[in-house]
RODO-2510 file (C-alpha; in nm, 4 decimals, decimal comma):
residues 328
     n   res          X          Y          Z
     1     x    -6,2002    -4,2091    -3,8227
     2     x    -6,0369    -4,0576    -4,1496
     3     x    -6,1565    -4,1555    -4,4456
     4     x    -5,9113    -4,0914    -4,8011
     5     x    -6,0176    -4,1541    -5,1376
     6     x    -5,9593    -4,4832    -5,2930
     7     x    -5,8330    -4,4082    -5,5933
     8     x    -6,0540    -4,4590    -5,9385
     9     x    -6,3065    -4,5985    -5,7468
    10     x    -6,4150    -4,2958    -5,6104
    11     x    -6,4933    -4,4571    -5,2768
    12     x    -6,4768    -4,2831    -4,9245
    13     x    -6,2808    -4,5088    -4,6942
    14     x    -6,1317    -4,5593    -4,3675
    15     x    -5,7973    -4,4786    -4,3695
    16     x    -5,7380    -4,7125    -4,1355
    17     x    -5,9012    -5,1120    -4,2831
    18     x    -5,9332    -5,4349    -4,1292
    19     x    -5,6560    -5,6660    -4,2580
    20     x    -5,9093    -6,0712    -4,2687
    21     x    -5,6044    -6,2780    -4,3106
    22     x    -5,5726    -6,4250    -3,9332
    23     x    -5,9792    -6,4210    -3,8440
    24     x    -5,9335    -6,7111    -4,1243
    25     x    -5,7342    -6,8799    -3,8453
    26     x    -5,5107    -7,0385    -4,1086
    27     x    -5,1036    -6,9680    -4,0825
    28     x    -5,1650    -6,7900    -3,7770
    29     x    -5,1881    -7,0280    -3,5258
    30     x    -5,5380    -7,0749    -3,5058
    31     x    -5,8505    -6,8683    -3,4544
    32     x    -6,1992    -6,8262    -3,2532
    33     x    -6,4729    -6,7640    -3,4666
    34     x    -6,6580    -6,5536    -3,1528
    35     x    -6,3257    -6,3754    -3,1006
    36     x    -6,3290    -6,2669    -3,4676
    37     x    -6,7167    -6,1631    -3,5065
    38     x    -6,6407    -5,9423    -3,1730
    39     x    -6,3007    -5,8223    -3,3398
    40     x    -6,5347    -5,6887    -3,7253
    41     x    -6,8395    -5,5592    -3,4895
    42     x    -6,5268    -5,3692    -3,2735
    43     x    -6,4062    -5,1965    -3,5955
    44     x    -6,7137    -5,1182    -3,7473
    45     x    -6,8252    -4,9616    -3,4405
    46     x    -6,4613    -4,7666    -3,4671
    47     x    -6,5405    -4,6753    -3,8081
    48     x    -6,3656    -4,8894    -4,0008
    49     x    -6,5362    -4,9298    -4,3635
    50     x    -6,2843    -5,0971    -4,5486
    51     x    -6,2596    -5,5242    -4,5096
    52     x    -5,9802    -5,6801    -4,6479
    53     x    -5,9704    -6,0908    -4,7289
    54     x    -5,8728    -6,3723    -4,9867
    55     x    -6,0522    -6,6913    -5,0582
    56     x    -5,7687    -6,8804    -4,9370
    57     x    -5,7410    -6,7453    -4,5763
    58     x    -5,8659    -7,0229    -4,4052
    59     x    -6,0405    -7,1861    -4,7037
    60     x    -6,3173    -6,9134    -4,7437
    61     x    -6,3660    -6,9022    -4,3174
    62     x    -6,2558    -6,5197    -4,3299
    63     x    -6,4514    -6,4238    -4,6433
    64     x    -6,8090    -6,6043    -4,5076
    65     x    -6,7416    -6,4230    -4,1616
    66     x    -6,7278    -6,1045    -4,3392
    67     x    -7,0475    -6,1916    -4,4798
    68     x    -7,2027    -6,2806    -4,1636
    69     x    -7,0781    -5,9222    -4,0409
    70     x    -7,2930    -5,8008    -4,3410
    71     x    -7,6099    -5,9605    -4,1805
    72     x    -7,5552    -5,8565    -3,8583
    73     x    -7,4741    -5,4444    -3,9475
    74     x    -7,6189    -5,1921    -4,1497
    75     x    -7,3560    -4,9559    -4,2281
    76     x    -7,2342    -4,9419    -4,6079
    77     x    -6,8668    -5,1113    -4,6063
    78     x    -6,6954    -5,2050    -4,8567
    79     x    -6,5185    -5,5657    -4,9230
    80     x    -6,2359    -5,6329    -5,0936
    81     x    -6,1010    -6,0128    -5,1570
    82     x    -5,8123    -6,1622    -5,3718
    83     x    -5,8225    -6,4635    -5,5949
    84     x    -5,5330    -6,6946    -5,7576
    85     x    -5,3567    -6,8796    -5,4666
    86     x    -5,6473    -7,1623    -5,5060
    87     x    -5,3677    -7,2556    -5,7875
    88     x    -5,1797    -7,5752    -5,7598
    89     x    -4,9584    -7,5806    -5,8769
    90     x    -4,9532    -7,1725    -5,8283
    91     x    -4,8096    -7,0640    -6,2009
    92     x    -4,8551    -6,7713    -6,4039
    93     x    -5,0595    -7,0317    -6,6673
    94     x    -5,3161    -7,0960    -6,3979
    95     x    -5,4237    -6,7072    -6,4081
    96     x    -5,6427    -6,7957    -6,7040
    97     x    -5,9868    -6,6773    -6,7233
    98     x    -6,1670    -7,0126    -6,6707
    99     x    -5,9467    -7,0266    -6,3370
   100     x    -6,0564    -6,6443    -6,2147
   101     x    -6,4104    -6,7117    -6,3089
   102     x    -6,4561    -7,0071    -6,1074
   103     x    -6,2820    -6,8156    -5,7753
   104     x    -6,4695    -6,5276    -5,8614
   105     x    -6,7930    -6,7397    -5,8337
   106     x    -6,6625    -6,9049    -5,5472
   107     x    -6,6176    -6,5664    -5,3770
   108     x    -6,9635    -6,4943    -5,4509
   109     x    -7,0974    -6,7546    -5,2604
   110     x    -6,8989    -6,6953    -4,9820
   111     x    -6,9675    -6,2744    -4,9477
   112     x    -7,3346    -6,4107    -5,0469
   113     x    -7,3055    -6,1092    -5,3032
   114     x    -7,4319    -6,0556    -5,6541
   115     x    -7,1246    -5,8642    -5,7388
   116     x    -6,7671    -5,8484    -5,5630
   117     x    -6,6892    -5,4606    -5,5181
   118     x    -6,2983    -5,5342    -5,6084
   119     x    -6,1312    -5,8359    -5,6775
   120     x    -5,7138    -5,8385    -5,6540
   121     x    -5,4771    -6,0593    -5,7833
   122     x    -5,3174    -6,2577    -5,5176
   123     x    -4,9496    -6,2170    -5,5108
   124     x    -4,9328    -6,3487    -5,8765
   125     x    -4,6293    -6,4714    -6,0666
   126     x    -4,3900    -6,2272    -6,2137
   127     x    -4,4634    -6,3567    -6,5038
   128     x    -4,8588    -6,3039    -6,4887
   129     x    -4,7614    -5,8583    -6,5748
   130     x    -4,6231    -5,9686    -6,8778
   131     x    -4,9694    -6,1136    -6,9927
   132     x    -5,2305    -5,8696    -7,1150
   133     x    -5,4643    -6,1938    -7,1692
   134     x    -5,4875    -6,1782    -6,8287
   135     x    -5,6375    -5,8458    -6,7310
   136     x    -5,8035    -5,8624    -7,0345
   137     x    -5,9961    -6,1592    -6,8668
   138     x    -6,0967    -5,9399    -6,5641
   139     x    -6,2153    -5,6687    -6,7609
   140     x    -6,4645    -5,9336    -6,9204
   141     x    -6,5341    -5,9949    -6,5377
   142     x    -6,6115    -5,6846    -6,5253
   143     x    -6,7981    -5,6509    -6,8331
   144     x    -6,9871    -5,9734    -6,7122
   145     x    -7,1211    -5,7634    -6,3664
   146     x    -6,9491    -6,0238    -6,1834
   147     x    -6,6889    -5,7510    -6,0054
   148     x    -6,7300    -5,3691    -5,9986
   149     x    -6,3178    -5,3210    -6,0132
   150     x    -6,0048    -5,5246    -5,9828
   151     x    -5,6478    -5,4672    -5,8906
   152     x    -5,3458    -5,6604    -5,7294
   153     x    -5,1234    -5,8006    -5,4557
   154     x    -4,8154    -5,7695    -5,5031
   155     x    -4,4672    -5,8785    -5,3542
   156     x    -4,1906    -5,6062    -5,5297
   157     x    -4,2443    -5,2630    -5,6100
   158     x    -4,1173    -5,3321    -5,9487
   159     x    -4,4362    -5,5748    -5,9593
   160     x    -4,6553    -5,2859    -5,8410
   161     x    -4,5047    -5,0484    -6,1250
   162     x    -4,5845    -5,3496    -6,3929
   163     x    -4,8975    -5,3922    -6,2716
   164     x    -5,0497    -5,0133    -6,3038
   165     x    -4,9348    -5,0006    -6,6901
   166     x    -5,2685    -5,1785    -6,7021
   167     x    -5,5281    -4,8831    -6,7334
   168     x    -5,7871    -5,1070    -6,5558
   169     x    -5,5960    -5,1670    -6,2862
   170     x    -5,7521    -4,9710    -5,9533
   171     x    -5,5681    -5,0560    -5,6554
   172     x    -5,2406    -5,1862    -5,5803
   173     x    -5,1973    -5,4114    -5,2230
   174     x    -4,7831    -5,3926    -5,1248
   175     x    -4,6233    -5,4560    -4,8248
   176     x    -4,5205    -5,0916    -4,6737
   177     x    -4,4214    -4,9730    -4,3157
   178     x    -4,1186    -4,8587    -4,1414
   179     x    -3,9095    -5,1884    -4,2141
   180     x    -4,0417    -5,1662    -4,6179
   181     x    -3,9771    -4,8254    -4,6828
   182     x    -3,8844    -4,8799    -5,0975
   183     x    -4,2501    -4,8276    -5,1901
   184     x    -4,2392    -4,4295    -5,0648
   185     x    -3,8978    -4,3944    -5,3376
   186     x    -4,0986    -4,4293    -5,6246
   187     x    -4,4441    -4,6743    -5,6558
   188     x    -4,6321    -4,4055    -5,4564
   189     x    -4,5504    -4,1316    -5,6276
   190     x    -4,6614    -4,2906    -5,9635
   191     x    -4,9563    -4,4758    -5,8149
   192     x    -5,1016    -4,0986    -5,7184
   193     x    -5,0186    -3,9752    -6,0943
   194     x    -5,2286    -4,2563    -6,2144
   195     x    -5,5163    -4,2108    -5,9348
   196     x    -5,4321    -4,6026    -5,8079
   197     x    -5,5700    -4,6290    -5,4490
   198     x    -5,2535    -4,8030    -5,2560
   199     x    -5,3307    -5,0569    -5,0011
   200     x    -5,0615    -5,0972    -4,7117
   201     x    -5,0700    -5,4638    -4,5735
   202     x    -4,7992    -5,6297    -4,3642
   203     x    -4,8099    -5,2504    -4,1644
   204     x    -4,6513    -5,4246    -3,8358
   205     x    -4,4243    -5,6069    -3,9922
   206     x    -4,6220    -5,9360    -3,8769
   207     x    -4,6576    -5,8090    -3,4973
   208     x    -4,2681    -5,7072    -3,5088
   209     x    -4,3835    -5,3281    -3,5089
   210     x    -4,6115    -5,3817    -3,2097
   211     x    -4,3180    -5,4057    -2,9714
   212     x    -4,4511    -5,7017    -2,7920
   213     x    -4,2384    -5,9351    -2,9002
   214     x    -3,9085    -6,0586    -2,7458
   215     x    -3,6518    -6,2996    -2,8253
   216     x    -3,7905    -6,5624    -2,6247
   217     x    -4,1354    -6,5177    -2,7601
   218     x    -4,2515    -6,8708    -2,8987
   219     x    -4,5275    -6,8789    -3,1862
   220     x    -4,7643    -7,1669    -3,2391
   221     x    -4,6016    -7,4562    -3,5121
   222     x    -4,8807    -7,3705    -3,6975
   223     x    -4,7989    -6,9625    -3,7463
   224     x    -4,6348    -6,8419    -4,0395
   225     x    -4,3827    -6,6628    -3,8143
   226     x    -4,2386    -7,0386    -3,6870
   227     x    -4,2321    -7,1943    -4,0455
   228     x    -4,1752    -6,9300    -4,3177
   229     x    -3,8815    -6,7344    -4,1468
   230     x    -3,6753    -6,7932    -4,4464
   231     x    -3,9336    -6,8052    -4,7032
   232     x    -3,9766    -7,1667    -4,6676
   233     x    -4,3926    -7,1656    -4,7858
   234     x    -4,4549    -6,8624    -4,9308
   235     x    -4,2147    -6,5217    -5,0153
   236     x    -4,0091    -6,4469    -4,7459
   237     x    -4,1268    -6,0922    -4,7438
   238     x    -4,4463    -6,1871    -4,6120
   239     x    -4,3300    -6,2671    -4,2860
   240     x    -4,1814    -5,9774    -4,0895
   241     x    -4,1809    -5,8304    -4,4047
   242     x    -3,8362    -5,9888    -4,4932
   243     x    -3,6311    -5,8515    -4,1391
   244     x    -3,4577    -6,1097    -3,9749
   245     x    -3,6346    -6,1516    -3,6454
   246     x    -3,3448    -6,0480    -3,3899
   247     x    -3,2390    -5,7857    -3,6217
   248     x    -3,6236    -5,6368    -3,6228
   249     x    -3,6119    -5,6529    -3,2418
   250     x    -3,2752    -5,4093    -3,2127
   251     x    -3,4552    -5,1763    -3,4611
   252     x    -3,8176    -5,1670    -3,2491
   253     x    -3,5814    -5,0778    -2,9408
   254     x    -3,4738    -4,8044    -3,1647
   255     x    -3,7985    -4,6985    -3,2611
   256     x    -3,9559    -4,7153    -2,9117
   257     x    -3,8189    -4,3656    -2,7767
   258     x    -3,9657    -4,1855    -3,0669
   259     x    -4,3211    -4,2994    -2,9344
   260     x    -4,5032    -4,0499    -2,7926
   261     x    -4,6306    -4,1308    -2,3896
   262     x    -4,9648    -4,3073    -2,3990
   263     x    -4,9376    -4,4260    -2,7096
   264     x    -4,8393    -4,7443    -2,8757
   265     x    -4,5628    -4,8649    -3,1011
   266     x    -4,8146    -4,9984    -3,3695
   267     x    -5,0297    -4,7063    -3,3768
   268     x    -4,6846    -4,5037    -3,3762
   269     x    -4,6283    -4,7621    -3,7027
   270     x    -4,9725    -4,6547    -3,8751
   271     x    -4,9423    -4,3608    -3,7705
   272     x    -4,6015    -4,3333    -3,9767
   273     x    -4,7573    -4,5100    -4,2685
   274     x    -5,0356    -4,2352    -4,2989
   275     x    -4,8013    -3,9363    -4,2958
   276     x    -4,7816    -4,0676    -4,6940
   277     x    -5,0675    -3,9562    -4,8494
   278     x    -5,0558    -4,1589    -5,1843
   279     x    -5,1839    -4,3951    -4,9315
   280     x    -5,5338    -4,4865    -4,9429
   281     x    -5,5707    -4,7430    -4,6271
   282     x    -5,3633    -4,9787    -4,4329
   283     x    -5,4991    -5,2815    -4,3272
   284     x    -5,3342    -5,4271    -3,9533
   285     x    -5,4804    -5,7775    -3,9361
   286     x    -5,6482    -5,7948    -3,5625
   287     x    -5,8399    -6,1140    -3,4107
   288     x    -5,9614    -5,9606    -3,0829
   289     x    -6,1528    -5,6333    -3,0337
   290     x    -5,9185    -5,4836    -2,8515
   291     x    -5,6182    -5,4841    -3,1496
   292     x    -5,9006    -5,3511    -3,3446
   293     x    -5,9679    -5,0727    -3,1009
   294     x    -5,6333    -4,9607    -3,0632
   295     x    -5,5324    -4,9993    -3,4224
   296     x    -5,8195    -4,7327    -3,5217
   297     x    -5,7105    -4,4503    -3,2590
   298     x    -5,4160    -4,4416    -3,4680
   299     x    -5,6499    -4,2214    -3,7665
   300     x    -5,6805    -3,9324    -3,4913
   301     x    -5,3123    -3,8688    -3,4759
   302     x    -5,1778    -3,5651    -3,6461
   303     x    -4,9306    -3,6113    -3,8937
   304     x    -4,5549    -3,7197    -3,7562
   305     x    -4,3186    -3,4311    -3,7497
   306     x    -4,0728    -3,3875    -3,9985
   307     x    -3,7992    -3,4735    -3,7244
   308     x    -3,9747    -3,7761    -3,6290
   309     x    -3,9774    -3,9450    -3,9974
   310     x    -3,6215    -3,8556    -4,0501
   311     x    -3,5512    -4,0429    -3,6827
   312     x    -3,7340    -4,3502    -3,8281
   313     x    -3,5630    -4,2862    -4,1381
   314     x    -3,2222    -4,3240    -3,9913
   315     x    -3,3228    -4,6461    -3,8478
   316     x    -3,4184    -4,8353    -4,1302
   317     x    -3,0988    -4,6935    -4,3422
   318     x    -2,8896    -4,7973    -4,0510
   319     x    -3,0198    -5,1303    -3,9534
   320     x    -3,3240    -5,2386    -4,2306
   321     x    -3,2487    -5,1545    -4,5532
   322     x    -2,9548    -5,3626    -4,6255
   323     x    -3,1531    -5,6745    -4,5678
   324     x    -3,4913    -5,6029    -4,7430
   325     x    -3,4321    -5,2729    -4,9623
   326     x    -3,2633    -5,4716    -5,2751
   327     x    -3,5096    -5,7521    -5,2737
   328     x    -3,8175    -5,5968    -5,3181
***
């Protein structure tokens, strides 16, 4: 495994994480708590350092499995959760500092930590960048010892470019893979003047990117990828990061000859990913060992070719980016 520098920090990590949001079970049709333990132990013992979560994926289940994972391993990893989608209703007033202190706390409890290494704003309001009050409360956070750094989620890339005007501001968690390309035009490029680790989540596109889907492929009623196709719960963006599903399919069939044999279409996908390096980590979400397993082989591929990322290129000009490029 590959480890990059995450940004300000300092840290030495993975370049390829451990995306928490489906071991909470929540939004993703359901999950085994055995299956997940097996799934962190598999990517620790692949390298992985890096453990992405939220207090909201499935009510605090991922974060206090994370801890548990912390009990049962000795290596030095570092955990990284989000706080503000506890809000209801979720407005940019809510982002207050008697709001983050009580997650924070809550957070706490759950990791079974003294201090939360970095805490990230959870796909705030727009509004919430225009409010220095606001990271002005985190810095007292951090002031307080409560959390060693803190940074944010974020849907847009104008978002992302808001959010690192705040000096205090050490990571930045956006949605970037070969059907979200808008990140790599200019975000990157200023994140790395600014020394902001960037965290790429959604990196399969919600399974799209993995190639195993088809257009009879039924997900549970319960998975975000049955009820949020159109944005109906949460930004649409979240879920196949914006394609429309057939459309997504024609472009993997695109993408699948450029694969090299014996590989797979999402390592092909991180793989792609980490020929950026403004990147810090990308974080595939995984429930079973196996997911994990593969996902990590992806760090010991050499860079793609400069023929290859113009090929992928050409897809997501032809077929992706008049859907998604405009909207975030």
């Amino acid at each position: 495994m590959k480890h990059r520098t995450f940004g300000k920090t300092g840290w030495q990590v993975s370049e390829i994480g451990f995306g928490a949001w489906g071991i909470g079970g929540g939004q993703w049709g359901g999950a085994n708590d055995d299956e997940s333990m097996a799934a962190l132990h598999a990517a620790v013992d692949q390298g992985i350092t890096l453990f992405d979560t939220a207090d909201v994926y499935g009510d605090g289940l991922s974060e206090r499995l994370i801890a548990r994972l912390r009990r049962e391993r000795s290596e030095p990893l570092h955990v990284i959760t989000k706080a503000g989608r506890r809000l209801s209703p979720h407005t940019a007033d809510g982002y207050n500092a008697e709001n983050l202190t009580a997650f924070i706390d809550r957070s706490l409890q759950n990791l079974e930590t003294d201090r939360l290494e970095l805490v990230q704003l959870h796909c705030p309001p727009r509004d919430v960048y225009a409010r220095p009050e606001v990271f002005a409360a985190l810095d007292a956070l951090v002031t307080a010892g409560k959390i060693a750094h803190y940074g944010v989620s974020v849907e847009t890339v104008d978002e992302a470019l808001a959010a690192i005007e705040y000096p205090g501001v050490a990571s930045v968690q956006i949605i970037f893979n070969c059907f979200r390309m808008k990140p790599a035009e200019r975000f990157l490029e200023e994140a790395a003047k600014r020394n902001v680790a960037v965290i790429a989540r959604v990196p399969l596109a919600s399974g799209l990117l993995t190639g195993r889907f088809s257009p009879s492929t039924i997900f549970p009623a319960d998975d975000h990828r049955t009820f949020n196709r159109q944005g109906e719960v949460f930004d649409k963006g979240e879920t196949f990061s914006g394609v429309d599903y057939e459309t997504g399919l024609k472009a993997v069939e695109r993408l699948r000859p450029l694969v090299p044999e014996g590989a797979t279409l999402a390592q092909f996908a991180l793989a792609w990913i980490l020929s950026h390096p403004a990147v810090s980590t990308v974080i595939p979400g995984a429930r079973k060992a196996d997911q994990v397993i593969a996902n990590a082989q992806a760090s010991a591929w050499a860079p793609l070719s400069t023929e290859t990322l113009a090929a992928v290129q050409e897809v997501y000009d032809d077929m992706i980016r008049p859907l998604v490029h405009h909207q975030w």
